[in-house]
C-alpha positions in Angstrom: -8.1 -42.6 107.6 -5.9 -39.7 108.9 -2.2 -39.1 108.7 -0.6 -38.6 112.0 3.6 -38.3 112.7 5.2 -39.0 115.9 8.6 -38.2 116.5 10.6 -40.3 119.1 14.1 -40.6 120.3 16.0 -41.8 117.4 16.5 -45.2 117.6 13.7 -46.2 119.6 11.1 -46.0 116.0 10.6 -49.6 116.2 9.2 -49.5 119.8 7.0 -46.8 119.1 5.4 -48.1 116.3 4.9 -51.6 117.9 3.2 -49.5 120.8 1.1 -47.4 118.5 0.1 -50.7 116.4 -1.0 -51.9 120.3 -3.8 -49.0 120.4 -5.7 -50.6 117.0 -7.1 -48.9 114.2 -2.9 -48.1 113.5 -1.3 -48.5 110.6 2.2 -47.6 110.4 2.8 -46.0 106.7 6.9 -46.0 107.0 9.6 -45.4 110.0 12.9 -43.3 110.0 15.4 -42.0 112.5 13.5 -40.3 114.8 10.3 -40.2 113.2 7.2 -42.4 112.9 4.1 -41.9 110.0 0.9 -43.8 110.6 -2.5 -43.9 109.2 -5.4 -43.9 111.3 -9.5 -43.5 112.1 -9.1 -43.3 115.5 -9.2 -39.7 115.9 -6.5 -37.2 116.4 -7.5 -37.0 120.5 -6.5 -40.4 120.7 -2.6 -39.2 119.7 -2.4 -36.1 121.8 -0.7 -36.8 124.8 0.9 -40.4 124.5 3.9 -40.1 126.6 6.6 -42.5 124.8 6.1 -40.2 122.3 7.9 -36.7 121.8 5.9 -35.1 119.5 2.7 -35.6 117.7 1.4 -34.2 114.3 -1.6 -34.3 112.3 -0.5 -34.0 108.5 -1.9 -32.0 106.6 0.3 -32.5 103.2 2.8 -34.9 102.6 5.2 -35.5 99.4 8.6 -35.9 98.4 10.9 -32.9 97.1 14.4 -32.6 96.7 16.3 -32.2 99.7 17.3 -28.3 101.1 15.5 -25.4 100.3 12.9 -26.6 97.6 11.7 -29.0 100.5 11.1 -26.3 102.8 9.5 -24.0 100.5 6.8 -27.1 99.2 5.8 -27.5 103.5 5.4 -23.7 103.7 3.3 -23.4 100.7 1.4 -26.6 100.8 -2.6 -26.2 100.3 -4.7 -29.0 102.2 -8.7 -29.1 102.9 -10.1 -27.4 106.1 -11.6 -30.7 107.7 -13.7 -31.7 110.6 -10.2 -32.6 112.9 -8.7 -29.0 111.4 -11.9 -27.2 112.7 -11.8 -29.1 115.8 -8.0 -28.3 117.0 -8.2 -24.5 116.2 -12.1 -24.3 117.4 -11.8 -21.6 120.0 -8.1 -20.9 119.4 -6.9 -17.2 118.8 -3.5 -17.3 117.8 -0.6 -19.7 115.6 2.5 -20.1 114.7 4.3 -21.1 111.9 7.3 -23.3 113.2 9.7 -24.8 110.5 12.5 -27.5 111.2 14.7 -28.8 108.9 16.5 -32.1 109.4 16.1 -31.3 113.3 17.0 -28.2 113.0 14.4 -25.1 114.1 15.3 -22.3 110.8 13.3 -19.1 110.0 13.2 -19.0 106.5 12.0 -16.2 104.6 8.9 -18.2 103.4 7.6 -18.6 106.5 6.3 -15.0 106.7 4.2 -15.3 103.6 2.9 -19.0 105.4 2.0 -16.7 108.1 0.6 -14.3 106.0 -1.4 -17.4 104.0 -2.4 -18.8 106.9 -3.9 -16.0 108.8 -6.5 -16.2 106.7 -7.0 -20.0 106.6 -7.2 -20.7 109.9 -8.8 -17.4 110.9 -6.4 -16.7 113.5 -3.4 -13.7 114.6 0.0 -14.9 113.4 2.2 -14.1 117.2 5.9 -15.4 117.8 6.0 -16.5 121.3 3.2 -18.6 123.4 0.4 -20.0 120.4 -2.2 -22.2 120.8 -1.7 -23.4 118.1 1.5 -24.6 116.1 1.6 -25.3 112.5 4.7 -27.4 111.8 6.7 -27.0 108.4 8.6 -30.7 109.0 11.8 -31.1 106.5 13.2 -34.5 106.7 16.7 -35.4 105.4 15.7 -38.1 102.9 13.2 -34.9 101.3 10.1 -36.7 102.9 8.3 -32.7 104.2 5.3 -32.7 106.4 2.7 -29.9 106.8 1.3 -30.4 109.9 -0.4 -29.4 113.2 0.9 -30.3 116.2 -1.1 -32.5 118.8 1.1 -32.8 121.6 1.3 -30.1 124.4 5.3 -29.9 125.9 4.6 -31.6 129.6 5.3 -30.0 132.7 7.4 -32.2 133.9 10.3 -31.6 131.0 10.2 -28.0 131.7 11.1 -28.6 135.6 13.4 -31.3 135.3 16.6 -31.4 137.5 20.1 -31.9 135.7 20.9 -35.2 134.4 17.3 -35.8 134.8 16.0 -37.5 131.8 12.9 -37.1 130.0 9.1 -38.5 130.2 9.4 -39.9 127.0 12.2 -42.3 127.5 11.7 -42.8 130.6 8.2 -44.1 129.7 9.6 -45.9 127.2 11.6 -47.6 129.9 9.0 -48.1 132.1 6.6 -49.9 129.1 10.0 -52.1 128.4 10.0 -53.6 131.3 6.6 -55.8 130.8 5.1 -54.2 134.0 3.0 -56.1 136.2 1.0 -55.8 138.9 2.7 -57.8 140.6 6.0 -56.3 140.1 8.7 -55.3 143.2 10.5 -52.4 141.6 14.5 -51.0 142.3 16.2 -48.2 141.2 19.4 -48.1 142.5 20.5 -44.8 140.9 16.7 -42.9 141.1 18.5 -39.5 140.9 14.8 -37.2 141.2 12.7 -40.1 140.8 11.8 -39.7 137.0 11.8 -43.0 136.0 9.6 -44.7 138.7 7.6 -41.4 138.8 6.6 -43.3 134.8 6.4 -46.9 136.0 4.1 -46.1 138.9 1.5 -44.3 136.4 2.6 -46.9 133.5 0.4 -49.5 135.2 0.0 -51.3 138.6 2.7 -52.5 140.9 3.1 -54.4 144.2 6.0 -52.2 145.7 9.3 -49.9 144.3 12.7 -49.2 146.2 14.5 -45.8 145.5 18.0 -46.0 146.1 20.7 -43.0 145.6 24.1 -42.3 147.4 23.0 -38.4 147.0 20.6 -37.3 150.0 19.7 -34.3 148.2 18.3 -36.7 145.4 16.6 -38.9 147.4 15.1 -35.7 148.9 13.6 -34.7 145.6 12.7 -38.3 144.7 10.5 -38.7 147.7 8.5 -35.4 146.6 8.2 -36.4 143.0 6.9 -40.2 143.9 4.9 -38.9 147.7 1.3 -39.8 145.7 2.6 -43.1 144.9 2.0 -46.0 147.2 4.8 -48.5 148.9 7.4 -46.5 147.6 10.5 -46.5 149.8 13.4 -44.3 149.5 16.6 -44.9 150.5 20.2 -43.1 150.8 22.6 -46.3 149.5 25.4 -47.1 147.6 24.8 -49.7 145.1 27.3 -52.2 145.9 25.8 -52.0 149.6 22.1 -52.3 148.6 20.2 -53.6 151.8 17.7 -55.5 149.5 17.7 -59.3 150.3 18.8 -61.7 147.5 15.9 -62.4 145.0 13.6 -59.9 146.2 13.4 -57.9 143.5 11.7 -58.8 139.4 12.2 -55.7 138.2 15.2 -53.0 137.5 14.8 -50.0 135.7 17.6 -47.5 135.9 20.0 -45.4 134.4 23.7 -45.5 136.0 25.9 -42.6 136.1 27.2 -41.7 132.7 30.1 -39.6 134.0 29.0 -36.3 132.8 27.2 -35.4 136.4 29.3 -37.8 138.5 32.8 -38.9 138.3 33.2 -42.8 137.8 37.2 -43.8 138.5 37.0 -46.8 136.6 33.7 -47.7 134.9 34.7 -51.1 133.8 34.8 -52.3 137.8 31.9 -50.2 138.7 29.7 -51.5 136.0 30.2 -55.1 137.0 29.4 -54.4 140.4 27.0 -53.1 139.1 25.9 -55.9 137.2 27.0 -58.1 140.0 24.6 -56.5 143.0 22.0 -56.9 140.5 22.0 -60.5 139.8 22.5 -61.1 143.5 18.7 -58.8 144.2 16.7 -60.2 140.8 14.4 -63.1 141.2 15.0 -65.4 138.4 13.6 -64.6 135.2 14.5 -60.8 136.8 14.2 -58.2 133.7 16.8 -55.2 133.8 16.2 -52.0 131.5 19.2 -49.8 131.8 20.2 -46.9 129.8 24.1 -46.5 129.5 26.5 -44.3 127.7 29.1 -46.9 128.2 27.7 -49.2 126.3 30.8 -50.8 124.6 31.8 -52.2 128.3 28.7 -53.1 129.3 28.2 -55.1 126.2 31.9 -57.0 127.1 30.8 -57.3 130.5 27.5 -59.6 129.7 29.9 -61.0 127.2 32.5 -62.3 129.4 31.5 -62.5 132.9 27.5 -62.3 132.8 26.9 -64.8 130.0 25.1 -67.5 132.2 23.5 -64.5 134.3 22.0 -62.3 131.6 19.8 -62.9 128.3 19.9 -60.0 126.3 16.8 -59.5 125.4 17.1 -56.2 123.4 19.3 -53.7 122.7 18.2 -50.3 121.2 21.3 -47.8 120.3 19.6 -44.6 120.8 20.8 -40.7 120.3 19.5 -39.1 123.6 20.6 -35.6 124.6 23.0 -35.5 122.1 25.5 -38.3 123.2 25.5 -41.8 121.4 23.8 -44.4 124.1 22.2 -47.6 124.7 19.2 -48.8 125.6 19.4 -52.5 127.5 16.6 -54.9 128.0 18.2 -58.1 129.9 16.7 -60.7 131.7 18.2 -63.5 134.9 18.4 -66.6 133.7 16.5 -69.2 135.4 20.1 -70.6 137.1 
């Protein structure tokens, strides 16, 4: 079996290993923030564009060093076997790069000239700073776990075009997968912005129909172009405490409410429970909400103290996205 890393939002490690367990042939080796390590003889294609996943790696060398510099300098200098999935990934290739990160953090230490140097000659290919085909990855964790490794995954279209406070194709897969999707599912996002996350739960899997709601025309306008190759997609320019969705029309939410950093929210206490309040009113029963919210102190009193016989919390995954300190929320309607 192969080594493999995938790194993920932190927080959400637990949900990414359960979905690579789903594929088979997975075995997850250990979990950390941000960062998953599995063993598997499934093939490295099979992990190269999985979209709940940032970033994937195959290892090359793994161990244990003191934390810092002596960490960084045993990934740069680590020696591995040229094997069949090596020749494979840089069959055809012409350049590299050495990239080096260090509890999150891209460095440029001095070591990784001589790595570049090294592996010139490993790899057979021209050491170049900007646009490789192929990245080797010095990986430097904080608890001194370091990873040699080559990345798998390619960085997606989509995240280099995304609109502000647009979030990205990982999480909002992520979202999209939490929802159990069916193909029977009547979709609403009442705060679509661009469209991203029903953009992933239309190619996530089959669906009967999905609302787009926004009080921003220029939003709707963009989510209508992202979603146009989707079917029984309707867009709408609406305020969410005047959705025109009948009651119990709807099994599925997936959303992310203003946060406050793109769009001023007076009191978010009252606008989170009407929130909360339209949908209840637009879920069928047994309804499932995933929501991602910065706020997620009031949201948590909220289906405390006046959603307790509305909402089942099903899960609750506190998540570091974009640098701010959120929460991802899995609830579902009660049957009452």
């Amino acid at each position: 079996m192969e080594t493999f890393v995938a790194t993920c939002i932190p927080g959400l490690e637990a949900f990414v290993a359960e979905r690579l367990k789903r594929i088979g042939h997975v075995r997850i080796v250990r979990t950390e923030s941000g960062l998953v390590e599995f063993a598997s003889d499934a093939g490295w294609k099979r992990f190269q564009n999985i979209r709940y996943i940032s970033n994937s790696f195959l290892v090359l060398r793994t161990a244990e060093s003191s934390r810092g510099d002596d960490a960084v300098r045993a990934a740069l200098s680590a020696s591995f076997p040229i094997t069949k999935s090596i020749k494979e990934i840089t069959a055809g290739k012409k350049t590299f790069a050495v990239i080096t990160v260090r509890e999150n953090e891209t460095i440029r230490p001095r070591e990784a000239l001589e790595a570049e140097k090294r592996f010139e000659r490993v790899f057979r290919l021209r050491a170049v700073p900007m646009a490789p085909s192929v990245e080797l990855w010095a990986l430097v964790r904080e608890s001194g776990r370091w990873y040699t490794c080559l990345r798998l995954s390619s960085v997606r279209k989509e995240n280099k075009e995304r609109n502000p406070g647009e979030l990205r194709s990982d999480i909002a897969n992520i979202m999209a997968l939490a929802s159990h999707p069916h193909s029977s599912d009547v979709v609403y996002d009442p705060f679509c912005g661009s469209g991203a996350l029903l953009f992933e739960r239309g190619y996530a899997a089959p669906y009967q129909k999905m609302y787009a709601a926004d009080n921003d025309p220029r939003m709707i306008a963009l989510a209508e172009e992202k979603l146009a190759r989707l079917k029984n997609v309707y867009a709408k320019i609406e305020e969410i405490a005047h959705s025109s969705l009948l009651s119990g029309s709807v099994s599925t939410i997936i959303t992310d409410p203003p946060w406050g950093s793109f769009q001023k929210i007076d009191d978010p206490a009252i606008f989170y429970e009407t929130m909360l309040t339209e949908f209840s009113r637009v879920l069928r029963p047994d309804g499932v909400v995933v929501m991602l919210c910065a706020q997620k102190d009031i949201i948590a009193q909220l289906l405390k103290e006046r959603f307790a016989q509305t909402f089942v919390l099903e899960n609750q995954y506190d998540i570091l996205y974009a640098g701010k300190k959120t929460a991802l929320f899995i609830l579902q309607k009660s049957k009452t």
